[in-house]
C-alpha positions in Angstrom: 15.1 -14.0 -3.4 12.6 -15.7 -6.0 15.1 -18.2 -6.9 15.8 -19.1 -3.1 12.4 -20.1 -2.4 11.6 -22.0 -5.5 9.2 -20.4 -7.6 6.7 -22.4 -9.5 7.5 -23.2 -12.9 5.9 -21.5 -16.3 3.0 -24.3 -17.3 2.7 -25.5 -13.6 -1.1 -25.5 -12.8 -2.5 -24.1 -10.0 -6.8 -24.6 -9.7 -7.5 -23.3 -12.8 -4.5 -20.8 -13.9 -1.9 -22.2 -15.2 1.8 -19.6 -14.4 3.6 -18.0 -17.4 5.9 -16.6 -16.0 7.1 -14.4 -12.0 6.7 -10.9 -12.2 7.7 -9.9 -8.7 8.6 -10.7 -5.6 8.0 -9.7 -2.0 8.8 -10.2 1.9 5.8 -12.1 1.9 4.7 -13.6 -1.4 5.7 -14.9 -4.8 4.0 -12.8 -7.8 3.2 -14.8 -11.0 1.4 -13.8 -14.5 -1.1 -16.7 -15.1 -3.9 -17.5 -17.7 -7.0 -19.3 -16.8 -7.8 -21.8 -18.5 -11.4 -21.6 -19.4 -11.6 -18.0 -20.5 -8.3 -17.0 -21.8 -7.9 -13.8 -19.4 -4.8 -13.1 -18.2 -4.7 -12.7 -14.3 -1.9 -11.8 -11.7 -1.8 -14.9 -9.0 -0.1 -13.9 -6.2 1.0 -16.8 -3.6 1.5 -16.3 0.2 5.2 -17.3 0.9 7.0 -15.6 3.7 10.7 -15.7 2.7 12.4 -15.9 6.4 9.6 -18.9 7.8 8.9 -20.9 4.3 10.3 -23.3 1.7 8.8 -25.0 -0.9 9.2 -29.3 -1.1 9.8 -31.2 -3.5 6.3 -32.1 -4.1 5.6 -28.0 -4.9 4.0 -27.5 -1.5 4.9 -24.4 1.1 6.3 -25.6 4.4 8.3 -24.2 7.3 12.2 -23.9 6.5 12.8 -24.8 10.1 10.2 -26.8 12.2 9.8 -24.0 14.7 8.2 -21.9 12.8 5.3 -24.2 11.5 2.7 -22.3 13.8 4.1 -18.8 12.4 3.6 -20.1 8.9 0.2 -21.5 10.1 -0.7 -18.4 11.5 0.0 -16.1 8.7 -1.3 -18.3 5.8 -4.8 -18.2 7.7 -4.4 -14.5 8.1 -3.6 -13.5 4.6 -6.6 -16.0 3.7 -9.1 -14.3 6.0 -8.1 -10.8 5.1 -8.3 -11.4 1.5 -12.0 -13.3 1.9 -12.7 -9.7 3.3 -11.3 -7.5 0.9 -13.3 -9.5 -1.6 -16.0 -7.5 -0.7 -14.7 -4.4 -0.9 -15.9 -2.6 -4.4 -14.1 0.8 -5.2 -12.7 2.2 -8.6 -9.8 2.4 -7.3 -8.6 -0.5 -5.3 -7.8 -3.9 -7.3 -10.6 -5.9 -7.4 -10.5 -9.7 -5.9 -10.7 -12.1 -8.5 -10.8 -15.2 -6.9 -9.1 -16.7 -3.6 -8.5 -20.2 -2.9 -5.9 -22.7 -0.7 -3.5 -25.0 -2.7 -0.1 -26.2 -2.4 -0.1 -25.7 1.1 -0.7 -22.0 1.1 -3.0 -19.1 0.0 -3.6 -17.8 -3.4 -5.1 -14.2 -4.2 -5.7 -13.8 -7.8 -6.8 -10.4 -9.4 -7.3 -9.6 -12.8 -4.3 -8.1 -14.9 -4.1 -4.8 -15.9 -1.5 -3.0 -18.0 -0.1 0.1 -16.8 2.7 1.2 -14.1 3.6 1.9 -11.0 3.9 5.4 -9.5 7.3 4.7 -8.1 8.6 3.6 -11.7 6.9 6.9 -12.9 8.5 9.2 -10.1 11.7 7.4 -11.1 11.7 8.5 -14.3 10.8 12.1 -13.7 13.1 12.5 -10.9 10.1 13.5 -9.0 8.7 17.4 -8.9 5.6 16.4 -10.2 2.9 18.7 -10.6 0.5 19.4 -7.5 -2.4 18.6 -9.9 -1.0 15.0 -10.7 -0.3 14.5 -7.0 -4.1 15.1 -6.0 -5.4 13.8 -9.0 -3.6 10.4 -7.7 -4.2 10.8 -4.0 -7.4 12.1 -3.9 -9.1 8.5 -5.4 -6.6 6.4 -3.1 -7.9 8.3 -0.3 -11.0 7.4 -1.1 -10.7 4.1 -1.1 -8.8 3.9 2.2 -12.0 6.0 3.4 -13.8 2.7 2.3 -11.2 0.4 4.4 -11.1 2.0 6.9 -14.5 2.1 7.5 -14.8 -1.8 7.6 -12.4 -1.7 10.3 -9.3 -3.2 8.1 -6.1 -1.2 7.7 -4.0 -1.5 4.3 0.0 -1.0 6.5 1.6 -1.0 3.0 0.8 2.4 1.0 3.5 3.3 -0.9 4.2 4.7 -4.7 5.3 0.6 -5.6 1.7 0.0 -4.4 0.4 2.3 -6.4 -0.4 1.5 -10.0 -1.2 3.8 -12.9 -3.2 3.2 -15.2 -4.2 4.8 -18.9 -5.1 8.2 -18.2 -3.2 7.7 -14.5 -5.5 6.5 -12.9 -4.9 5.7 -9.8 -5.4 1.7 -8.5 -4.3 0.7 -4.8 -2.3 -2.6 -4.6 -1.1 -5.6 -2.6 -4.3 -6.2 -0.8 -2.1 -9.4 0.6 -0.6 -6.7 3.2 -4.0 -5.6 5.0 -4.6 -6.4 8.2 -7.9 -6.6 10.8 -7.9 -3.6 13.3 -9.3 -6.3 16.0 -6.6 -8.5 15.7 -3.0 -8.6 17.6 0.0 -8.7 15.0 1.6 -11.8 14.7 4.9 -12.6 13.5 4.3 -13.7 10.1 2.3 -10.2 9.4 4.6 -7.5 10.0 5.1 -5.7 7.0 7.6 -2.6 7.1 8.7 -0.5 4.5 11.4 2.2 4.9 10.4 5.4 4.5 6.4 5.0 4.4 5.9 2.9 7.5 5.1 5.3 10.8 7.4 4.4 13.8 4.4 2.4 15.2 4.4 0.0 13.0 8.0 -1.1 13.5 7.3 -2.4 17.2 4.8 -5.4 18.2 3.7 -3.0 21.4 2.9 0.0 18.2 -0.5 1.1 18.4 -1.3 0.7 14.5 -4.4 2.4 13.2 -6.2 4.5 10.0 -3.5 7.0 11.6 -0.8 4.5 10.1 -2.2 4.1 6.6 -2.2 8.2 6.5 1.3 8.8 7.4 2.3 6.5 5.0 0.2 8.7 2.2 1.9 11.3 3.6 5.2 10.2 2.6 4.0 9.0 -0.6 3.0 12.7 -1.5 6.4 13.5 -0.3 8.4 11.5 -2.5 6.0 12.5 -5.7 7.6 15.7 -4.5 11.3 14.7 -3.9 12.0 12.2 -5.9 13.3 9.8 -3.6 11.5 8.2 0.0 11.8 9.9 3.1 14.4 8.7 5.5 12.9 5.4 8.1 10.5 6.5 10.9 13.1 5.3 13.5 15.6 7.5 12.4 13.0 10.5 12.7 12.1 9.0 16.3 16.0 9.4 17.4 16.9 12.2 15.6 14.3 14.0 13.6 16.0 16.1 10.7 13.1 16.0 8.3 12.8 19.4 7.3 9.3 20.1 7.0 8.1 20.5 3.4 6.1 23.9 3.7 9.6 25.0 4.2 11.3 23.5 1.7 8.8 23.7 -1.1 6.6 26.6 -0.2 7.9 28.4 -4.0 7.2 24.8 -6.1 3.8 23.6 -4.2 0.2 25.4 -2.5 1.0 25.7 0.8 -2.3 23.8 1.9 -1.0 20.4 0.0 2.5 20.8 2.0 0.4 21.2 4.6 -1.5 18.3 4.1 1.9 16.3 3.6 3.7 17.7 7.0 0.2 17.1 9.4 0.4 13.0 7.7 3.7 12.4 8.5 3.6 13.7 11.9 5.5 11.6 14.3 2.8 11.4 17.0 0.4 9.1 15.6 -2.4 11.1 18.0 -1.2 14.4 15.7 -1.8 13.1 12.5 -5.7 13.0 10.9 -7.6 9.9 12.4 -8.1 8.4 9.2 -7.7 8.9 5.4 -11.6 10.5 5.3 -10.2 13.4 7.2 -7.2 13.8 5.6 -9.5 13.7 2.2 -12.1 16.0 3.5 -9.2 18.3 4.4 -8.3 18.5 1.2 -11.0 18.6 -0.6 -11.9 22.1 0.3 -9.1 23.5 -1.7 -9.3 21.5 -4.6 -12.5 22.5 -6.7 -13.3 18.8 -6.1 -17.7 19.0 -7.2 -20.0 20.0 -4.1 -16.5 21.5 -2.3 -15.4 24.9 -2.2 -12.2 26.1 -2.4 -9.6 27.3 -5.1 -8.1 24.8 -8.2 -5.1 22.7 -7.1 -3.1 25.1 -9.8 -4.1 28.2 -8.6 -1.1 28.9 -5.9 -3.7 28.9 -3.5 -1.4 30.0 -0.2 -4.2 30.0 2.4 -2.8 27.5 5.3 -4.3 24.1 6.0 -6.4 24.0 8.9 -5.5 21.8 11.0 -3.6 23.1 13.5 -5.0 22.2 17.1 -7.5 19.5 15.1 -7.1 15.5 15.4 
């Protein structure tokens, strides 16, 4: 909880962005509207603060709640620092651009640049989901391709969801809560497992998962779902017990093409080694049936029924 671990107060200064107010809270950080103070803008500061290994003194600065886990804390605050410094150079339409990065108060600071819109979550919320197969691949057609772009300088994002998902005018598509991603080359430590009902692939609930681009896709899969539905899938765990999931080429084969249900059922596979490699073959996949310029293939709106090829193909 934000008030649990302290939040900083509106007018504190931090560098050069003084807070106006939170605006959200995670597992893992504190979320704060704040204006710089030599150009005006308006920027959204988010502070690493993992709420089950950190406090805050009373001098304002982060520490461990209980001296074990000081090298946890350690650990992670020079994680989400590193990760950041490298999705700093990452430059795509559609993934929220890196502002500025810096260590204060005994932690790390990402700060991007504050845009007004919503998220796709609050927007299936209000629609009770069934939305239309042309809004679902005009959304996950650009956040594919910007997970293309991740993925191919070896990071992984672990988080994709519709609350990481921002819309804005026009809905267009932005990905979020670059905080989350994560180095392929590097082990998991405590401090950076991040797990989110629903979206999260089985994999990534154990240390010993073998998390890859095959993670990030599952958990677009279930996104599309839910755009779908209206509500998330049930947990990856409770699929790996007992998997009752029907599969949605049954379920909405009258409401949907059958090459985007398709799409959605061959993501969410449970066997990580079924699923498409990474999101550039899941968007290449799909981009053959949706019109998309120098593709072939039949509108999005067009009822195409032709099955998606992937059967026998990882």
């Amino acid at each position: 909880m934000a008030d649990a671990r302290e939040s900083l107060e509106a007018g504190t200064l931090v560098a050069s962005y003084r807070i106006a107010k939170v605006i959200g809270t995670g597992g893992f950080s504190l979320i704060y509207l704040a204006v710089e103070e030599d150009s005006g803008d308006e920027v959204v500061l988010k502070e690493y603060m993992p709420k089950r290994i950190a406090t805050r003194d009373g001098r304002g600065q982060i520490v461990p709640s209980r001296p074990e886990y000081a090298e946890n804390l350690w650990h992670g605050r020079r994680s989400f620092f590193c990760e950041v410094k490298a999705m700093a150079s990452l430059h795509h339409p559609n993934i929220l651009a890196v502002r500025d990065f810096f260590l204060a108060n005994g932690t790390s600071y990402l700060v991007t640049r504050y845009q007004r819109g919503r998220s796709l979550w609050s927007y299936i919320q209000g629609r009770g989901g069934g939305l239309s197969p042309t809004f679902i691949l005009m959304s996950f057609l650009p956040i594919l391709d910007a997970l293309a772009l991740i993925h191919s300088r070896s990071l992984l994002h672990l988080d994709v969801k519709p609350g990481n998902i921002y819309l804005r005018h026009g809905h267009r598509p932005l990905l979020l809560d670059l905080g989350a991603v994560h180095r392929m080359d590097q082990g998991r430590g405590e401090g950076g497992q991040i797990v989110s009902a629903g979206y999260s692939p089985v994999e990534q609930y154990y240390r010993s998962g073998h998390v890859g681009p095959w993670t990030d896709v599952y958990a677009v899969g279930a996104s599309m779902r839910t755009c779908m539905e209206g509500r998330p899938p049930p947990p990856a765990v409770e699929r790996h017990t007992d998997d009752k999931l029907e599969p949605a080429k049954q379920l909405y084969r009258d409401r949907y093409p059958l090459f985007l249900l398709d799409a959605v059922d061959w993501a969410m596979e449970m066997d990580p080694t079924k699923r498409p490699q990474d999101a550039s073959r899941l968007l290449h996949a799909l981009k053959r049936f949706t019109g998309a310029p120098g593709q072939s293939g039949s509108s999005p709106t067009t009822g195409n029924t032709e099955r998606f090829p992937h059967s026998g193909v990882h």
